[in-house]
C-alpha positions as CSV (number, residue, x, y, z in Angstrom):
1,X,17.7,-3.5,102.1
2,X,15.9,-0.5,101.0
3,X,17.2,3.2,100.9
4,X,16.3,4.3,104.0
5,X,17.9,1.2,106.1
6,X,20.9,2.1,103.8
7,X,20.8,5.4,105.1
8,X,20.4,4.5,109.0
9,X,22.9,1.7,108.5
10,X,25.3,4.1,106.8
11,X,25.1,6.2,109.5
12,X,25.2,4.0,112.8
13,X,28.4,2.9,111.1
14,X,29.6,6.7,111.1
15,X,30.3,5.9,107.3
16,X,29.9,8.9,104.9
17,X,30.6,11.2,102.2
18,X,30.9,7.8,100.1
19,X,32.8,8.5,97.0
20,X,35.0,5.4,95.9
21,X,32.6,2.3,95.9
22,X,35.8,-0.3,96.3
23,X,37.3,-2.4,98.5
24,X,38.7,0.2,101.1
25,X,34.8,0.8,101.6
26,X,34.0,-3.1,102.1
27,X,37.3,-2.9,104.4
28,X,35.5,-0.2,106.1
29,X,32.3,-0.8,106.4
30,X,33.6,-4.6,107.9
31,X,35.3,-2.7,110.2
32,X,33.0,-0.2,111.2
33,X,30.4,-3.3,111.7
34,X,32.2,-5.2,114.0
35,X,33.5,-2.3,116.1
36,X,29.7,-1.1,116.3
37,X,27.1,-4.3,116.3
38,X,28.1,-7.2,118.4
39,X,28.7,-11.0,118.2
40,X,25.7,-12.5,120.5
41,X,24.1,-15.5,121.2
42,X,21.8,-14.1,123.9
43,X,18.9,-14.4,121.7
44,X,19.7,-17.9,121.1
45,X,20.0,-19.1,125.0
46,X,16.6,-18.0,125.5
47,X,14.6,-20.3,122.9
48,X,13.0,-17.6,121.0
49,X,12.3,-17.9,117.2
50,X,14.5,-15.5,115.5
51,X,13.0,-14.4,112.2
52,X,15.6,-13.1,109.3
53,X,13.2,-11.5,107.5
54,X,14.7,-8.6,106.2
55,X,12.9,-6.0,107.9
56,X,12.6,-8.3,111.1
57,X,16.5,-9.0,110.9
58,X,17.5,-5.4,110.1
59,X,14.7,-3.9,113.4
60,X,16.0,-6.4,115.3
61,X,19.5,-5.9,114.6
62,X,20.8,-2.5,113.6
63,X,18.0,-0.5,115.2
64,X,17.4,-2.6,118.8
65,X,20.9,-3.7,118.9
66,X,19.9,-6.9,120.2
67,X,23.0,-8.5,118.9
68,X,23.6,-11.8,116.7
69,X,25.4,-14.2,115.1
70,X,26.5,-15.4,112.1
71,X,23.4,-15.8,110.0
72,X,21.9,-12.3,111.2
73,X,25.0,-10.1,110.9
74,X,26.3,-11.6,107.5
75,X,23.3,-11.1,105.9
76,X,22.9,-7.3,107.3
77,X,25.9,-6.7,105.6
78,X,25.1,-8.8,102.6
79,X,21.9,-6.9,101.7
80,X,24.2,-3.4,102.2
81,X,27.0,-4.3,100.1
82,X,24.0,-5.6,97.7
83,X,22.3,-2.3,98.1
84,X,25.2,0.1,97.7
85,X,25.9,-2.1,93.7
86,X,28.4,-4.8,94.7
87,X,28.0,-8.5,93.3
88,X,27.8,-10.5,96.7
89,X,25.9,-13.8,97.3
90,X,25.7,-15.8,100.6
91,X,28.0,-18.8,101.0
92,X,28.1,-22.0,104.3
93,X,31.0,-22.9,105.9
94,X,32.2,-25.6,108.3
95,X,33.8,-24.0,111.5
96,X,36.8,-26.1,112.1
97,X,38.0,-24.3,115.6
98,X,38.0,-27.3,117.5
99,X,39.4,-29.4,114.9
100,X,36.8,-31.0,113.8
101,X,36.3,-31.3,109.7
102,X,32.8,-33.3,109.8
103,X,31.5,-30.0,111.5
104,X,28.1,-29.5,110.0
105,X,27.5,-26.1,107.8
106,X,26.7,-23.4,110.4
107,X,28.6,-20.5,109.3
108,X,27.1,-17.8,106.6
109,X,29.9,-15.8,105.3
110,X,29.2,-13.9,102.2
111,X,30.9,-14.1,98.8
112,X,32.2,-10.8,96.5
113,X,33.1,-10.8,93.2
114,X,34.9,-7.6,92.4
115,X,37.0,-6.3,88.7
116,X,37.1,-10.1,88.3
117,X,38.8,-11.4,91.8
118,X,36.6,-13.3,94.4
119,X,36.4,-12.4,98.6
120,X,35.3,-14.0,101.8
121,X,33.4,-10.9,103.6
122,X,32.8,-12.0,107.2
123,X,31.2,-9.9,110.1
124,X,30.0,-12.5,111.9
125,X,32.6,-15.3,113.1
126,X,32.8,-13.9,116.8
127,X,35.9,-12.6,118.1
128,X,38.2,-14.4,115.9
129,X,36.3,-12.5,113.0
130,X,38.9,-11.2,110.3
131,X,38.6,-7.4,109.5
132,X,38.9,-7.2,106.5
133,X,37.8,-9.1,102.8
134,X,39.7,-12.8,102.4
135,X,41.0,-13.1,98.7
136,X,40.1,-16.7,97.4
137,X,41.4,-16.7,94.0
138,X,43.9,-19.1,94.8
139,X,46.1,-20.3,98.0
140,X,48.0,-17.3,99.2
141,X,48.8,-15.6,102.9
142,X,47.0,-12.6,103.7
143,X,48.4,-10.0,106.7
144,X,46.0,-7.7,108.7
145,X,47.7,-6.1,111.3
146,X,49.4,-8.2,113.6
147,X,47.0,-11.1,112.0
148,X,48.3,-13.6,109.4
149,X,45.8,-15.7,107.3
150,X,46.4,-18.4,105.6
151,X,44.1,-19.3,102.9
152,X,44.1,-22.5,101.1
153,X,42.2,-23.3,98.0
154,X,40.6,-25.8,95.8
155,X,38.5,-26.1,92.9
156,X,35.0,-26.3,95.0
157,X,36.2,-24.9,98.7
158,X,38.6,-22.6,100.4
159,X,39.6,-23.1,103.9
160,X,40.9,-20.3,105.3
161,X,43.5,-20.5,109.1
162,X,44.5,-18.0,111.0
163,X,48.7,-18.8,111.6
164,X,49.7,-15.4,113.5
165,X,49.4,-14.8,116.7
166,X,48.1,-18.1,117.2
167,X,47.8,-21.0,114.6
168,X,44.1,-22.8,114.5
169,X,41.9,-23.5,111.0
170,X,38.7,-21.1,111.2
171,X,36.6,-22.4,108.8
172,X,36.5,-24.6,105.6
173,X,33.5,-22.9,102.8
174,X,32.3,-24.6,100.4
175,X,32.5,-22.6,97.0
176,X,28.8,-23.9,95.4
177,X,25.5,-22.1,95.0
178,X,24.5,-20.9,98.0
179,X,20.7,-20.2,98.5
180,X,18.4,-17.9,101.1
181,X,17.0,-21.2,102.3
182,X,20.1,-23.0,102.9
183,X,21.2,-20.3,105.1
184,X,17.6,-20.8,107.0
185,X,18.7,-24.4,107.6
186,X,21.4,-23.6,109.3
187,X,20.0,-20.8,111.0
188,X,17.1,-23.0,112.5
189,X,19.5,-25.5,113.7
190,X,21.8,-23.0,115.1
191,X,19.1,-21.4,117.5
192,X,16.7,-23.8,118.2
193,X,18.2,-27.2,118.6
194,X,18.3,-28.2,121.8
195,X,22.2,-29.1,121.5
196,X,23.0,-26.5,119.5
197,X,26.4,-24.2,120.7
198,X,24.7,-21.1,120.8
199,X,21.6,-22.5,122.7
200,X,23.5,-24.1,125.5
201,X,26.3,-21.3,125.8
202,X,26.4,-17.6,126.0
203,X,29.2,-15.9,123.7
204,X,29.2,-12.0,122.9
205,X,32.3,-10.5,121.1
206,X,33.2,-7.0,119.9
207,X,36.1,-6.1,117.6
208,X,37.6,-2.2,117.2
209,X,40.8,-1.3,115.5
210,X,43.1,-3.2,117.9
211,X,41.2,-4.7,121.1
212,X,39.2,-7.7,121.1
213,X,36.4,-8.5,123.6
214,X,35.1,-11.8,124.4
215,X,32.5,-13.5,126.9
216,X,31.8,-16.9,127.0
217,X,29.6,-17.9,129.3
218,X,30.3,-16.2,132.8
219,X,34.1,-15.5,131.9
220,X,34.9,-11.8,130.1
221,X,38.3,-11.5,128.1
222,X,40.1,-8.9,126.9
223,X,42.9,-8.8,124.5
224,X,45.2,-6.0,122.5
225,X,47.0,-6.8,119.5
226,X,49.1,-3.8,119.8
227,X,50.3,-4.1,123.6
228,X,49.9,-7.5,124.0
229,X,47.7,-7.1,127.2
230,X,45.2,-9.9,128.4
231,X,42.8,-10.0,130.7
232,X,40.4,-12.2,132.0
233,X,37.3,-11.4,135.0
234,X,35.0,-14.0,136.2
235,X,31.2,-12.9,136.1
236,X,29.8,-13.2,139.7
237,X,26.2,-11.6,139.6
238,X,23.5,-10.4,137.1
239,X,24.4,-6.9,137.5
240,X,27.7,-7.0,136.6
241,X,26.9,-9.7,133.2
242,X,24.2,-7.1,132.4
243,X,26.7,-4.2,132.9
244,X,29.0,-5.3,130.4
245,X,26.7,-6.6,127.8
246,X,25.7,-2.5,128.4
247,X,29.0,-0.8,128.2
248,X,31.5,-3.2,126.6
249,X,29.1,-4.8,123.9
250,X,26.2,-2.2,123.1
251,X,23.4,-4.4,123.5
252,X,20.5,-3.5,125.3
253,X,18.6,-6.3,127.1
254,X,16.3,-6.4,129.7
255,X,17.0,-7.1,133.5
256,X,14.7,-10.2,133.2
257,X,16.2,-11.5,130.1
258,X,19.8,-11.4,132.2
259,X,18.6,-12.9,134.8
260,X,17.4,-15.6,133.0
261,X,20.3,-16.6,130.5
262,X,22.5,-16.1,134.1
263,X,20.3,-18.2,136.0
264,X,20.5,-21.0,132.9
265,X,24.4,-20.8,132.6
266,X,24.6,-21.3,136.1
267,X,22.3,-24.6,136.4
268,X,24.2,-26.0,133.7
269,X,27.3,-25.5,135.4
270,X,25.9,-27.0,138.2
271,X,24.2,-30.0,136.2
272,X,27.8,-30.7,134.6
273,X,29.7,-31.0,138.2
């Protein structure tokens, strides 16, 4: 990332004045990332080829606001924390949400080293995302909020769960080198096999400082860690899908491109009944 994407991702993020170059301004800029770019497969339901070339990733990303998922967000924030003198390298996981430890390697997450201790920094693990850097020195709980992590570690992989409010595993990464092209692997699969999750299903999540905002498929949740509140609204035409991709999660797609991923989620629906 050079100076000037620095600059306008500094800025989209409402970050500035930097003076400490620490891990309150990783907490922050994870923060600030999640709250401002959002989780998306969108891209992926619609079968086109999604380069992550830098400057392709970072136009497509931070300056269209076309929304992404793991592999595109993780590295953005990657090449930031790289840019702004941190010692960060990418790193694959195995999502383990649905229990499932043979899960192939589909999640980039992105590995700190900093005064000597090691970090998970994710941005990019939908709404169940943490907010802020995972220690992985050794086996330890970690709070955030009303969020308790649970982080278990071995000599060659740290699996990290998520036990409060809920208990479920969220992913298992392996601790080895970790290369560019590994990550495009995964990234190929992810978006352009034909049974790939994020090909077949639409998912868009935002985090902010308390609220969490989900959409899977044609259903739109809502949840507050501070009140407790939950909410859930079924999606019953293009308009309203392409209002809250819009208002709730800052993307900004075109009519036709609604249409079509609405018309697609619907004919599955219709080829699974």
């Amino acid at each position: 990332m050079n100076q000037a994407q620095l600059t306008t991702y500094l800025a989209k993020l409402e970050i500035e004045n930097l003076v400490s170059y620490d891990l309150a301004l990783v907490s922050q800029i994870v923060q600030a990332h999640i709250k401002r770019y959002s989780f998306s497969s969108f891209n992926a339901m619609q079968n086109k080829l999604l380069s992550v070339d830098n400057d392709d990733l970072f136009e497509r990303l931070i300056v269209q606001q076309q929304g992404g998922y793991c592999f595109e967000h993780n590295k953005i924030a990657m090449l930031a924390l790289a840019a702004l003198g941190f010692e960060v390298s990418p790193l694959l996981g195995r999502v383990l949400l649905n229990g499932t430890t043979t899960n192939p390697r589909t999640h980039r997450l992105t590995h700190l080293k900093y005064k000597g201790a090691a970090y998970l920094v994710d941005v990019g693990f939908g709404v169940k995302t943490p907010r802020i850097p995972i220690p992985i020195d050794c086996s330890a709980q970690v709070r955030e909020g009303a969020n308790l992590y649970q982080v278990e570690r071995t000599t060659h992989s740290v699996t990290v769960s998520l036990v409060q409010p809920e208990q479920v595993t969220l992913y298992q990464v392996d601790l080895l080198d970790t290369y560019e092209s590994d990550c495009d692997v995964g990234h190929f699969y992810s978006h352009q096999h034909p049974e790939a999750s994020f090909v077949n299903n639409l998912v868009v999540s935002r985090i902010s400082e308390h609220e969490r905002f989900v959409l899977r498929n044609l259903t739109y949740m809502y949840f507050n860690e501070l009140t407790g509140e939950q909410r859930e609204i079924s999606i019953e035409s293009v308009g309203q899908l392409l209002e809250l991709l819009s208002n709730l999660f800052y993307l900004e797609p075109a009519v036709s491109d609604v249409r079509w991923v609405f018309d697609k989620i619907l004919t599955k629906r219709q080829q699974a009944n």
